[in-house]
C-alpha positions as CSV (number, residue, x, y, z in Angstrom):
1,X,42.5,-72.0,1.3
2,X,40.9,-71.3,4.7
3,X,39.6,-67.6,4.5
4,X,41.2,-66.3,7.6
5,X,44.4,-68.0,6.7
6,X,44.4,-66.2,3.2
7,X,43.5,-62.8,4.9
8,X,47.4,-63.4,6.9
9,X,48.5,-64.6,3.1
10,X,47.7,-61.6,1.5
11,X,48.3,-58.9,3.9
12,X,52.0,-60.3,4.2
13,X,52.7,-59.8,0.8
14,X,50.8,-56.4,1.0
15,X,52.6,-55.5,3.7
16,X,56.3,-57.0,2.0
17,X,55.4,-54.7,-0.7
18,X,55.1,-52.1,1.9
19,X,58.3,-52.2,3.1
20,X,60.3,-53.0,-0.2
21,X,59.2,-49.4,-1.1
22,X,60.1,-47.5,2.2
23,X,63.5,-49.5,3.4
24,X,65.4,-49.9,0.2
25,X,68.5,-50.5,1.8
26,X,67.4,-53.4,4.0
27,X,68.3,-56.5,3.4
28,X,65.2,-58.2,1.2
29,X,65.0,-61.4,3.4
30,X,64.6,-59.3,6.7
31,X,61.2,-57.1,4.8
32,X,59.7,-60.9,3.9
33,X,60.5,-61.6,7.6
34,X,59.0,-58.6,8.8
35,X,55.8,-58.6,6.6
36,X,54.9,-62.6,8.3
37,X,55.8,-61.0,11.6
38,X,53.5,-58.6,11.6
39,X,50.6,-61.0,9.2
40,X,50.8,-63.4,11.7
41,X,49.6,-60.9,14.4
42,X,46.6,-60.0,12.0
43,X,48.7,-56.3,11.7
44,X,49.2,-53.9,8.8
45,X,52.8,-52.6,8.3
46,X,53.1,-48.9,9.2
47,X,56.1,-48.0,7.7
48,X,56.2,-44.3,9.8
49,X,56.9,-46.1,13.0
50,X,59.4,-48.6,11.7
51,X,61.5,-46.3,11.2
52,X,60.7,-44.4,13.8
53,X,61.6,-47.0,16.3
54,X,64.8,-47.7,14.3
55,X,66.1,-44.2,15.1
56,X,64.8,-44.9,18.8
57,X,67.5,-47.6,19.0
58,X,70.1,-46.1,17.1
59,X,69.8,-43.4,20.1
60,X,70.0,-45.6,23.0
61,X,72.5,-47.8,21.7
62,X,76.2,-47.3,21.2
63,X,77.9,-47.9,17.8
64,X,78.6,-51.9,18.6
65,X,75.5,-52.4,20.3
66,X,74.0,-55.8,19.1
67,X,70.8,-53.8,18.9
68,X,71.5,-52.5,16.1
69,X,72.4,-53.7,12.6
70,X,70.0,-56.1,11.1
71,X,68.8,-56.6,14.5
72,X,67.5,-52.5,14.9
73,X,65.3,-53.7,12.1
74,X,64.1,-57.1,13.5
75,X,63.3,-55.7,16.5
76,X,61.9,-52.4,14.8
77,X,59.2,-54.6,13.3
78,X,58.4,-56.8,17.0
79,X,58.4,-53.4,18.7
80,X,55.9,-51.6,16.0
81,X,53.5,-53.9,18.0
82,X,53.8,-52.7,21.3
83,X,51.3,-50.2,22.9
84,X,54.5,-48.5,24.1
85,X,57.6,-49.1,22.2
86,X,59.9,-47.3,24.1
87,X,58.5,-48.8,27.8
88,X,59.5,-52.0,26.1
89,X,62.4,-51.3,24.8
90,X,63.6,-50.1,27.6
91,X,62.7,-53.2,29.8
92,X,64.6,-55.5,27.3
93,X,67.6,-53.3,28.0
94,X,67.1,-54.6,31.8
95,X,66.9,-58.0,31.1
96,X,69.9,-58.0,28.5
97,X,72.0,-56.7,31.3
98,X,70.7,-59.4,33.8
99,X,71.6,-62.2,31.1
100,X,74.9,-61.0,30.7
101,X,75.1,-61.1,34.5
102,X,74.5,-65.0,33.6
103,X,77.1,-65.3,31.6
104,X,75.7,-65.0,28.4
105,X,77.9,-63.8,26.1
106,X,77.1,-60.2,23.9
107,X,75.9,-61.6,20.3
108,X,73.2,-60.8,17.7
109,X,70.7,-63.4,20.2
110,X,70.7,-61.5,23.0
111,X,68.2,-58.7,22.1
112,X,66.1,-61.7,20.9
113,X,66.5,-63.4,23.9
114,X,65.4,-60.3,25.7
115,X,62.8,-59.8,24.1
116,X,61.5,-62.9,24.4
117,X,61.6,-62.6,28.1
118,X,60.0,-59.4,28.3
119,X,57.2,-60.3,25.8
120,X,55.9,-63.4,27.8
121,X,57.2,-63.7,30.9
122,X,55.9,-61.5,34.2
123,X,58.3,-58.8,35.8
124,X,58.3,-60.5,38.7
125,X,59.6,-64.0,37.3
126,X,62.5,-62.4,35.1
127,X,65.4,-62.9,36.9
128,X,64.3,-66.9,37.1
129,X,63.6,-67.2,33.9
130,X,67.4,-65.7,33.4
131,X,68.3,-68.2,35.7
132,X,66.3,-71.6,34.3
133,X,67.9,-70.3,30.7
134,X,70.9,-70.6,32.2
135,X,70.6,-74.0,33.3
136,X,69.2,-75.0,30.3
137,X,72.0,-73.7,28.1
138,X,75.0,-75.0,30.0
139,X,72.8,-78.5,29.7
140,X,72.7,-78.1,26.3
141,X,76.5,-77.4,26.1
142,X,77.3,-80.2,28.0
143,X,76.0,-82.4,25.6
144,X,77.2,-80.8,22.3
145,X,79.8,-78.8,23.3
146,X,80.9,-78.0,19.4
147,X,77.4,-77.4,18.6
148,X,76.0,-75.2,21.4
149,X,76.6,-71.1,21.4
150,X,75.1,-67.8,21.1
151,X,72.7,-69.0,18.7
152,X,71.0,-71.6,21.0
153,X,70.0,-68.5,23.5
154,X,66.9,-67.6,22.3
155,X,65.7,-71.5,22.3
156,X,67.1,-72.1,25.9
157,X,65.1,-68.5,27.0
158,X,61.7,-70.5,25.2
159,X,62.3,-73.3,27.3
160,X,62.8,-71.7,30.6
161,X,59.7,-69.4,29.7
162,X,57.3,-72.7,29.5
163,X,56.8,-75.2,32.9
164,X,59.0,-77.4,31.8
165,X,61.2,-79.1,34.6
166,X,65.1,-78.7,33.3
167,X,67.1,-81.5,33.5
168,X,63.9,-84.3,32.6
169,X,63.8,-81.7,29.4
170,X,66.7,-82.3,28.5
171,X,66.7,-85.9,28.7
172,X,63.9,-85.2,26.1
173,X,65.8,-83.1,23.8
174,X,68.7,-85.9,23.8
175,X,66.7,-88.1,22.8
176,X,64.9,-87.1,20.1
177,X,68.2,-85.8,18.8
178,X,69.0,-89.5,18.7
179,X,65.9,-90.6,17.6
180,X,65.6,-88.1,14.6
181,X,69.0,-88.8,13.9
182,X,68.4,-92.7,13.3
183,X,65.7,-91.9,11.6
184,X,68.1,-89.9,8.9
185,X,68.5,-86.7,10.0
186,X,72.5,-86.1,10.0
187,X,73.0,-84.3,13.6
188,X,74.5,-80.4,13.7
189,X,72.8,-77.7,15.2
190,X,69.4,-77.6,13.0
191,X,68.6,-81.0,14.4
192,X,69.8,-80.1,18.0
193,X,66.8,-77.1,17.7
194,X,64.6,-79.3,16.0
195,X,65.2,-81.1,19.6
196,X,64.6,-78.4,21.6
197,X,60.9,-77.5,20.0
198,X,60.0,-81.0,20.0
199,X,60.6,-81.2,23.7
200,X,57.9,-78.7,24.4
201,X,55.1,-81.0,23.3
202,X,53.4,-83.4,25.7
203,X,53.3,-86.5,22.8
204,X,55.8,-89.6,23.5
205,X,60.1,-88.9,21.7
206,X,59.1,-92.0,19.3
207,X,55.5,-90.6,18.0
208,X,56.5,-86.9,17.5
209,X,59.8,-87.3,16.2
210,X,58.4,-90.0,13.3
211,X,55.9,-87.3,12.7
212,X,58.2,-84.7,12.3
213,X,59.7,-87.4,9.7
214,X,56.5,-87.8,7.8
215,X,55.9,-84.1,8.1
216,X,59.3,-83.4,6.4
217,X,58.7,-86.3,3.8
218,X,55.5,-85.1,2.5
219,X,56.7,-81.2,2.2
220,X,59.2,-82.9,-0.1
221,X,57.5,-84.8,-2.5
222,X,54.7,-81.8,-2.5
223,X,57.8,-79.9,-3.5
224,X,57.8,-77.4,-0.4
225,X,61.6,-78.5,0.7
226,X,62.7,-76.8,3.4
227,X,66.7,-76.8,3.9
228,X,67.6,-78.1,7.3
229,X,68.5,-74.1,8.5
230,X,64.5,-74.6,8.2
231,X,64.0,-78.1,10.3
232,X,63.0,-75.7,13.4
233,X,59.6,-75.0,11.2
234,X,58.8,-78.8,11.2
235,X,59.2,-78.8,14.7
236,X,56.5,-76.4,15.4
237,X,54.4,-77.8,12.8
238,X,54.5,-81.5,14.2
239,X,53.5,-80.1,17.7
240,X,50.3,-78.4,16.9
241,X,49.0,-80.7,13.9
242,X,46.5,-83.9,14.7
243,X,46.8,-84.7,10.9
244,X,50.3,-84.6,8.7
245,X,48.4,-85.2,5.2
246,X,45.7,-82.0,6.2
247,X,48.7,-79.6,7.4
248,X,51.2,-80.2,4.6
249,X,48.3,-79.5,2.3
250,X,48.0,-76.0,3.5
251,X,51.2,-75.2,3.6
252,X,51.5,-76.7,-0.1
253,X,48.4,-74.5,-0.6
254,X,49.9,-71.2,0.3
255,X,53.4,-71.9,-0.9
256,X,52.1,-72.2,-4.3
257,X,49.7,-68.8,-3.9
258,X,52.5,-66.9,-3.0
259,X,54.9,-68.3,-5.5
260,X,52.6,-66.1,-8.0
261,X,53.3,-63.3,-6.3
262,X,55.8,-60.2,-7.4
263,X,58.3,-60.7,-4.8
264,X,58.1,-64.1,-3.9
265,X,58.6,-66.3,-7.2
266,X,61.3,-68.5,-8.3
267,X,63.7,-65.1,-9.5
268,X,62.6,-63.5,-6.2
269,X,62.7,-65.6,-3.1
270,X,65.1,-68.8,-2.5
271,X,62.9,-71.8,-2.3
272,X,63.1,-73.0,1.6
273,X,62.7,-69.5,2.7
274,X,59.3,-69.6,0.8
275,X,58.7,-72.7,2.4
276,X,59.4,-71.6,5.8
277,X,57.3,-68.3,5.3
278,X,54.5,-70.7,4.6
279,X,54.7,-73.1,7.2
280,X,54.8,-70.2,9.5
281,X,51.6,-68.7,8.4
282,X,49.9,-71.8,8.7
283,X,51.4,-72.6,12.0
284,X,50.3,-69.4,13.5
285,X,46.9,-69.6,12.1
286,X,47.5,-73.5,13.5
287,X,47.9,-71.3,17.3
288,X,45.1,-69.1,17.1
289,X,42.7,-71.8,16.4
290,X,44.1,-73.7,19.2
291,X,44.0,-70.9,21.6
292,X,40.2,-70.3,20.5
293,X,39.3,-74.0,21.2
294,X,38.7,-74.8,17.5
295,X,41.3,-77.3,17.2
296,X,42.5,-79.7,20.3
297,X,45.9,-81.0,20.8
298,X,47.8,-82.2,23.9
299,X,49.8,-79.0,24.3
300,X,47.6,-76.7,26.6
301,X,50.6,-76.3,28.7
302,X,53.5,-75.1,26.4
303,X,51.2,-73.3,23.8
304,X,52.9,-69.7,24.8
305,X,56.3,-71.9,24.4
306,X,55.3,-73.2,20.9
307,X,54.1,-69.6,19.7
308,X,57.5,-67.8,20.8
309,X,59.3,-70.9,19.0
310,X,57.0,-70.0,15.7
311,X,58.5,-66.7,15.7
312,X,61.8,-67.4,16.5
313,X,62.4,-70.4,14.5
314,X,61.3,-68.1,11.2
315,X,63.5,-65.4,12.6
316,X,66.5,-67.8,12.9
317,X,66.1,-69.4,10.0
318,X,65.8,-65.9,7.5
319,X,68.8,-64.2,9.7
320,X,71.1,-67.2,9.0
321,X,70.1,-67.0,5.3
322,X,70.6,-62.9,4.9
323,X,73.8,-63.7,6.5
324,X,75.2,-66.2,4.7
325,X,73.7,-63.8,1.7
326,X,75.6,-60.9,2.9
327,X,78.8,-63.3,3.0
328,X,78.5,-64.7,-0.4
329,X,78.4,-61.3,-2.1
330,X,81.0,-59.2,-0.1
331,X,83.8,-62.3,-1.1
């Protein structure tokens, strides 16, 4: 394994362990989340303003607020980053407010979505970003009306944050929604936002969507399945990798490094959700090198897009999954 790329490895499970001793009562699959979160920036957990920041929301919420919940957590962990947490914080209030003015609908997205915004997009440009997400969702509803809802606002926010011209995109996104799905794929809403990150690369539909098919292939017979609540990972990974055998090595590398790890073996962690924790380490260490000029791909223009997606594809993935966990045991 790469030695920078084992530095993010081990200071996520260091920091995992961090926050399995200082948040007992949160859920397990939100601590893995938030130990990659803050690996992938090259960040140690402190534990001090966590929950710190969690207490900051809890007072500038109200008791339905969306902010708070699993989400105060989420976002505790994003916000930990920030020079000034509580500048932030407050900005993301704006922009939820001007999303709702755009019809968005109050769900456990939005704060994401804000965030999002206020993360990588300029003051200035907020309110048409607002508006191009707009566009983009009611484009995607109009094409999978059944399919389409709250849970699609953070993607439609990544794609009005890139360049990306809406309704050509979205031509894109139908297509390799069809494509993927002739190529085997059964269609739902993991393959629709496997669309939606594939339409941020530059490559042709046909050659990216039968890599994402080799990508997926390989992880399989390495034994790094990922269920298709995780297809938004191969996305990402088929956008910044020149060679599928090289990438699903790595991943295969530090899924089977972790699985030796307290915390993250077979007992501990579901299999897919290992999967995706490793594709996502590799993917951002993927980024950086990109952004350094280490590695070149044909996506110098939707890079930012692609790095948000990283994120948010792990974080959608992991918040369906505690979910669903959460469902299973209270029936």
């Amino acid at each position: 394994m790469d030695a920078l790329l084992k530095v993010k490895v081990d200071l996520m499970v260091e920091s995992f362990y961090q926050l399995e001793g200082s948040f007992k009562m949160e859920n397990k699959l939100l601590k893995h989340l938030g130990a990659m979160t803050n690996a992938s920036r090259g960040k140690r957990i402190d534990t001090d303003t966590i929950s710190e920041i969690k207490k900051y929301i809890k007072k500038e919420t109200g008791l339905t607020s969306y902010f708070r919940g699993a989400n105060a957590f989420i976002l505790a962990n994003l916000l930990c980053l920030e020079t000034d947490y509580e500048e932030f914080f407050k900005n993301m209030l704006l922009v939820y407010e001007k999303l709702r003015a755009e019809n968005f609908k109050n769900s456990q997205y939005l704060p994401l979505a804000s965030y999002t915004i206020v993360k990588e997009v300029d003051r200035g440009n907020w309110d048409y970003v607002v508006h191009r997400a707009k566009q983009f969702y009611e484009s995607m509803k109009s094409k999978h009306f059944w399919l389409t809802s709250s849970d699609d606002y953070v993607f439609a926010v990544v794609l009005a944050a890139s360049d990306l011209e809406v309704s050509e995109t979205s031509l894109r996104i139908e297509e390799c929604y069809n494509r993927l799905n002739n190529l085997g794929f059964y269609k739902g809403n993991d393959l629709q936002t496997l669309s939606h990150i594939l339409a941020l690369g530059e490559e042709g539909v046909q050659e990216k969507c039968n890599k994402a098919v080799r990508i997926y292939q390989k992880l399989k017979e390495a034994k790094v399945k990922l269920q298709y609540s995780g297809l938004a990972s191969i996305g990402v990974l088929t956008l910044i990798c020149t060679d599928v055998d090289k990438i699903v090595s790595e991943v295969k590398e530090v899924y089977d490094y972790i699985y030796k790890k307290d915390g993250y073996g077979f007992w501990s962690l579901d299999k897919s959700m290992r999967s995706i924790l490793s594709a996502s380490l590799v993917a951002d260490y993927y980024i950086a090198n990109i952004n350094k000029g280490i590695l070149q791909v044909t996506i110098s223009n939707s890079i930012n897009a692609i790095l948000i997606a990283q994120q948010q594809a792990a974080i959608a993935a992991i918040c369906a999954a505690s979910a669903a966990a959460s469902a299973a045991s209270s029936s």
